[in-house]
C-alpha positions in Angstrom: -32.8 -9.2 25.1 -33.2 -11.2 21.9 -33.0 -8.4 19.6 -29.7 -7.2 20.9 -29.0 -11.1 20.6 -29.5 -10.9 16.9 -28.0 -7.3 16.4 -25.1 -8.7 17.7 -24.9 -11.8 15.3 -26.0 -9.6 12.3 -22.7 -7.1 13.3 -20.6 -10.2 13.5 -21.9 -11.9 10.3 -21.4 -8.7 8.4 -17.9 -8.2 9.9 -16.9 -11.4 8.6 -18.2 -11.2 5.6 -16.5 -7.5 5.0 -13.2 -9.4 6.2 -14.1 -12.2 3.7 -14.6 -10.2 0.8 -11.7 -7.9 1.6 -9.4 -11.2 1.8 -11.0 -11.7 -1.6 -10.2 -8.7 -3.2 -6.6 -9.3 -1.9 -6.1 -12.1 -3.5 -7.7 -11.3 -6.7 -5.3 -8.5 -7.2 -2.1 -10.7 -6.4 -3.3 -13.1 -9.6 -3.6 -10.4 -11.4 -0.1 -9.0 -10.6 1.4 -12.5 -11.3 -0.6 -12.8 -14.7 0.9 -9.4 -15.8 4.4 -10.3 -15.0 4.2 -13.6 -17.5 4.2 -11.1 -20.0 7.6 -10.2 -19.4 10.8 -12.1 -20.0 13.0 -13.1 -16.9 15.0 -9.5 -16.4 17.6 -11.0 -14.4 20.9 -10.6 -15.1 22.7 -13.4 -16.0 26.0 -14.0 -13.9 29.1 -15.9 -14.6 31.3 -17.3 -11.6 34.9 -16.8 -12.6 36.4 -17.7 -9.5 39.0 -20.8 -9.2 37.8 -23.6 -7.1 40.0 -23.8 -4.3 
C-alpha cells in the first residue's frame, strides 16, 4: 500500500513539474518575441482626423 502511496506522489510531483517547466518555456518564448519586436520601429500608420467637430 505504501508503495502505490509513493508512486502516486512521484506521478503527481513529476506532472507538476512537466506543467511547470512547460509554463516556463511559455513564457520564455513570449520575452523573446517582445525583445525581437523592440528592434523594430512602431509600423502603425499614422492617422489624421479631418472631421469638423460638430
Amino acid at each position: 500500500m505504501k508503495i502505490i502511496v509513493l508512486l502516486l506522489a512521484f506521478a503527481f510531483a513529476s506532472a507538476f513539474a512537466f506543467k511547470k517547466a512547460a509554463d516556463d518555456v511559455r513564457n520564455i518564448a513570449a520575452q523573446q518575441e517582445l525583445k525581437q519586436l523592440e528592434k523594430y520601429p512602431n509600423l502603425l500608420p499614422v492617422v489624421d482626423v479631418v472631421a469638423t467637430r460638430t
